[in-house]
N, C-alpha and C positions, 0 to 999 in steps of 0.2 A: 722530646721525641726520641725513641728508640727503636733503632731495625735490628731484626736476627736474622742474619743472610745466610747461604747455604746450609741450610738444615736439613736431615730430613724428619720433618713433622709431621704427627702421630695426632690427629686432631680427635680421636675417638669418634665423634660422629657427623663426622663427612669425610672420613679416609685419610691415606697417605700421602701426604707432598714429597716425593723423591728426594727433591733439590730447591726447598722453598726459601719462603721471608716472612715472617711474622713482625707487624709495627705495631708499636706500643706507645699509646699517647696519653703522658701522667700511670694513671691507676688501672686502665682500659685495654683491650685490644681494638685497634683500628682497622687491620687489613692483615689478611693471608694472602697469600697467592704461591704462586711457582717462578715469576718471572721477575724478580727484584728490577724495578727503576730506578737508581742512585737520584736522575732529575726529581723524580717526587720529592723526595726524603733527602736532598742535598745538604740541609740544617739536621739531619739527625746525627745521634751518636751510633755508628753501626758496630755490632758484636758480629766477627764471623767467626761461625759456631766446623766449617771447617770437617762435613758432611757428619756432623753428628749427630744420633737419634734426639730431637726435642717430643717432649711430650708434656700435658697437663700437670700441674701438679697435682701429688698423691693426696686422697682424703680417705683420713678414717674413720668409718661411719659412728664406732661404738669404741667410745674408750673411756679411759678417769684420767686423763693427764692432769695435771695441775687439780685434783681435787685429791688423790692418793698422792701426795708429794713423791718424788727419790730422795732416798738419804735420811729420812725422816722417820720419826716414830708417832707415835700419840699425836705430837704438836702437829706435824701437817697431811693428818688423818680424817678427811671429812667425808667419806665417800656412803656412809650407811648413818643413816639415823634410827639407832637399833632403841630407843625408847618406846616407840609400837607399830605393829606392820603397815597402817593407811596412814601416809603422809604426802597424797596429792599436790600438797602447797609449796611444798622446799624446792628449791630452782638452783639448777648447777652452774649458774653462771656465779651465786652468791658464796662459792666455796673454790671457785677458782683462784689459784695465786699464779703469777704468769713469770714468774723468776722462779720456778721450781726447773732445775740443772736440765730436767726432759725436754724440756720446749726447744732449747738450743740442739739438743741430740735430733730433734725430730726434724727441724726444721734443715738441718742439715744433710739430712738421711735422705729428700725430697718430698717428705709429708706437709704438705702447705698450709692443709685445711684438717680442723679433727671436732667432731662430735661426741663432746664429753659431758660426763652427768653423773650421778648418782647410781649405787651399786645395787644387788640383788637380796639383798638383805629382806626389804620389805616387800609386800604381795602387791602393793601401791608406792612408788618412793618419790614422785617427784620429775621435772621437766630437765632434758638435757638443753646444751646451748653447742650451737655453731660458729666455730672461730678458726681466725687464722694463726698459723702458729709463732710470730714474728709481731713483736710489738711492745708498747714499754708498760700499756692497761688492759685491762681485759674487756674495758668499753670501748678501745682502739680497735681489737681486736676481731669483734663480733660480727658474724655477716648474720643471724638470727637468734636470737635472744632465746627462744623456746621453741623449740624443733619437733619435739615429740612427747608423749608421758612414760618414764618408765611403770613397767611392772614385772613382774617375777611370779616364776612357781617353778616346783621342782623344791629340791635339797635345801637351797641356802632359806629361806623361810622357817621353815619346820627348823631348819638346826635351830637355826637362832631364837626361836621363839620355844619351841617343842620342847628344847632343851631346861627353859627355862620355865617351864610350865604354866606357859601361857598358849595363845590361839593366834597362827594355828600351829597345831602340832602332826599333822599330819597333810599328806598333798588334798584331799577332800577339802577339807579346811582351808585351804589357801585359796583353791578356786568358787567356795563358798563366800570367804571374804569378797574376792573378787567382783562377785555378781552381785552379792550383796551392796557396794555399794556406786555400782555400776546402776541397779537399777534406782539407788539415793538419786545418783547425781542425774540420769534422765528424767526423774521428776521434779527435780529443783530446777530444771534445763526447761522445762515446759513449763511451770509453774513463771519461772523469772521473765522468759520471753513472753508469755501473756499479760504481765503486768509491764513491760517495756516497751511493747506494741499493744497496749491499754483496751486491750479483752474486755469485755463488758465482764464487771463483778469481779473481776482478778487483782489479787493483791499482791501486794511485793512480798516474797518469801524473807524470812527471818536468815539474815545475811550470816554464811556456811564457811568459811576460808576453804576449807576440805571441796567441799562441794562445790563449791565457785570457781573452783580452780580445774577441779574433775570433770567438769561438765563440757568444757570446752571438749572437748574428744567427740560430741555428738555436735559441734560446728565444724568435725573435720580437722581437728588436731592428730596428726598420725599415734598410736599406740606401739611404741616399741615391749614386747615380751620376751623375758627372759627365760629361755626352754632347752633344755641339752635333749631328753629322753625322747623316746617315741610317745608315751603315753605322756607326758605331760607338752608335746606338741599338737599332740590332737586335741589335746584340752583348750589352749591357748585358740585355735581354728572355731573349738565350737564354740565360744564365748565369743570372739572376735563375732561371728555371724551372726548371733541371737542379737547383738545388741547393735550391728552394722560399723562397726570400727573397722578402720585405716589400718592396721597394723604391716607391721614387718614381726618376723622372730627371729631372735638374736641369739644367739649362739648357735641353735639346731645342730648340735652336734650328729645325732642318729635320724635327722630328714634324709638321708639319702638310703638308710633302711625302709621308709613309707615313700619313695618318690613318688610314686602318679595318685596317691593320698594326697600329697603336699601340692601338685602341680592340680589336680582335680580343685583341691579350694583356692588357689587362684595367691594365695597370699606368699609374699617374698620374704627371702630371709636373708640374713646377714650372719655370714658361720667365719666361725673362729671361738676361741685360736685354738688352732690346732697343733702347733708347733709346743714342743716340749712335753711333760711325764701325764698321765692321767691322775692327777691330784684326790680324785672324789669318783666314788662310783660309777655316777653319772657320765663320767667321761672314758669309759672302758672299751669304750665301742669307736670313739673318735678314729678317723683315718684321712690321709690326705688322698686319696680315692674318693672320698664325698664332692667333691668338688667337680669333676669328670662324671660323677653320675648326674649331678643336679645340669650340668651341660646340657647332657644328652637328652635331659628331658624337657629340658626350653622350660626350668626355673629359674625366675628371676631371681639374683643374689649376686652381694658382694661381699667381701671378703675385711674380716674386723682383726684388731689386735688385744683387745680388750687393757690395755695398759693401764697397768706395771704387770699386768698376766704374764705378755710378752710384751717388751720394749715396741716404741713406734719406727725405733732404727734397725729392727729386724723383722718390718713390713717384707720386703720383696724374698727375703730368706724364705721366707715363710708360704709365699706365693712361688716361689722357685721349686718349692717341694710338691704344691699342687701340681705345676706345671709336667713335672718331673712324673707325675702318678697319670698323667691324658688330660689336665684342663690346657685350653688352647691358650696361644698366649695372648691371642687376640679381645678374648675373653676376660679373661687374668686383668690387662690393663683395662678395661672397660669396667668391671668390680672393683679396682682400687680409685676411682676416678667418676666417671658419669655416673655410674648406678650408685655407690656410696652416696652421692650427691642428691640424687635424683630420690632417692627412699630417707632422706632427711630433708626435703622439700628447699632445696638449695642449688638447682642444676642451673637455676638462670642467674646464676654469679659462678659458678665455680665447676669443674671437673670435665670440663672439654677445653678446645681452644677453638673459639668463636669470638667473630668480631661484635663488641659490647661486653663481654663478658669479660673477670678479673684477671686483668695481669699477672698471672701465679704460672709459674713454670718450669721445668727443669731441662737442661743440656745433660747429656749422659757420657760418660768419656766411652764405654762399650754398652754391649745389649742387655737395657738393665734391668734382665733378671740372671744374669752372670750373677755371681755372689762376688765376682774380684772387681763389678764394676761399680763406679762410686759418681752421685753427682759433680760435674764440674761448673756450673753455674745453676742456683736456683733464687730466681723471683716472686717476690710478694707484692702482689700490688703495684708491679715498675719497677720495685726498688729491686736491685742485688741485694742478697741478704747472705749469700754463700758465693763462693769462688775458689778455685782449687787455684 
């Protein structure tokens, strides 16, 4: 057992403890409160945190950690599987290596928790995975194995493919792919549940890996899309509706040019990164002012690093600069944390501090979104994993 005594904790959603205690039993949180009992917890080990801000630890909803290595070339490059755009079936937990130099950088930075997968290469590429950033396997690791399906339109498709004069080569093309075999995979989805739940005269469809794998999206697998423009975010909206997917859209750089477009179809996004050069066209329009509009219009979103885009150690830099442009800060920590969480179907393990939920958390030595302040203890699971 372990008590955190005088803190003040930042629970995201049930407010702030001034002068609290948080207990921690094994892997767990057991009890919050404001009024520490020493008799309760007389056998525990107490940390006093000595009225320092504690808060959840940080999750990032959209990243490549550990699939785009640091340091690395070719060899620990697995992040696009560029041999053709529909690859529904590759799953990001099988290109994870968890000794890539990042993992200790992030997990240091107070990022606990990161949702990584597969890049934007393809129109279809495959399932991201939820993991903690602290651990010695990547099956240690995992609090969900397949979190969401990517897919992509916009620029990076057409490059890759356009370039090489193949399909698609153009954004029409992509979102043709798209629907195309959107509507495969709902009829092999209809098709396989009538012979599963033994429909009179239904057969087992001619087993698809593509398809078998795609389909799940119409049991309610979220749909993460990758969309920077204005028009290739309406794109992503209309197909999200025709075919009733879950979606989030990931990067949305230019959704706060369409706000009450974006807030009217009800679907959330997760924008980043913003921090650093406009790389590609697409991103000419980027501003840390997007962030304060999407506020003010009561869109849901949180806030990505897309790493090795931007490092996962210059998460809160990065959120500093929103902050910096009118997004609240109250906000700010609720997008790196509950919402991140909560739009990778992961909130009842991680990005609040509730009793039940993972013992993952951080001590701050100042207010951190200071750029001079740095964690001074952060927990995975109970365990210290950091300490200044």
């Amino acid at each position: 057992m372990i008590v955190i005594k005088n803190a003040k904790i930042f629970t995201v959603t049930n407010g702030t403890i001034e002068n609290g205690f948080i207990a921690l039993d094994g892997k767990k949180i057991v009890e919050i409160g404001p009024d520490y009992d020493e008799s309760i917890y007389k056998d525990a080990k107490v940390i006093d945190a000595n009225g320092k801000d504690l808060t959840p630890g940080l999750v990032d909803p959209h990243c490549h950690i550990g699939i785009m290595e640091e340091g690395i070339g070719f060899e620990g490059n697995d992040t696009n599987e560029m041999s053709g755009p529909i690859y529904p079936e590759l799953r990001g937990i099988d290109s994870v290596y968890v000794k890539d130099m990042a993992f200790e950088n992030t997990y240091k930075s107070g990022v606990t928790t990161v949702n990584t997968g597969p890049g934007s290469a393809n129109v279809i590429g495959g399932t991201f995975t939820a993991m903690k950033t602290y651990g010695e396997t990547v099956d240690e690791m995992i609090i969900k194995e397949e979190t969401c399906m990517k897919m992509a339109l916009g620029e990076n498709p057409k490059r890759v493919y356009g370039t090489a004069k193949k399909n698609p080569a153009t954004r029409m093309a992509s979102a043709a792919l798209m629907r195309e075999w959107l509507f495969k995979a709902r009829e092999y989805h209809k098709e396989y549940y009538a012979f599963i739940n033994q429909v009179e005269d239904a057969k087992e469809p001619k087993f698809d890996m593509k398809l078998h794998s795609l389909m799940r999206v119409f049991d309610g697998m979220p749909v993460k899309i990758h969309a920077h423009r204005a028009d290739d975010i309406m794109t992503a909206i209309r197909i999200s509706k025709e075919f009733g997917l879950t979606t989030t859209i990931d990067h949305a750089t230019e959704a706060y040019l369409i706000p009450t477009q974006v807030k009217e179809s009800g679907v959330p996004l997760i924008i980043g990164p913003t921090l650093g050069y406009a790389s590609k066209y697409e991103l000419v329009n980027k501003s840390f002012k997007s962030a304060k509009v999407l506020e003010d219009y009561d869109i849901e979103f949180s806030i990505m690093t897309d790493h090795p885009i931007i490092t996962l150690d210059t998460t809160l830099v990065q959120t500093a600069l929103f902050i910096k442009e009118g997004l609240s800060k109250e906000t700010a920590l609720k997008s790196l944390t509950f919402t991140a969480a909560k739009l990778n179907g992961i909130e009842d393990r991680v990005g609040s501090l509730e009793v039940g939920k993972d013992a993952d958390l951080v001590i701050w030595d100042g207010d951190m979104f200071d750029v001079y302040t740095r964690p001074s203890l952060v927990m995975i699971n109970g365990e210290v994993v950091h300490q200044q």
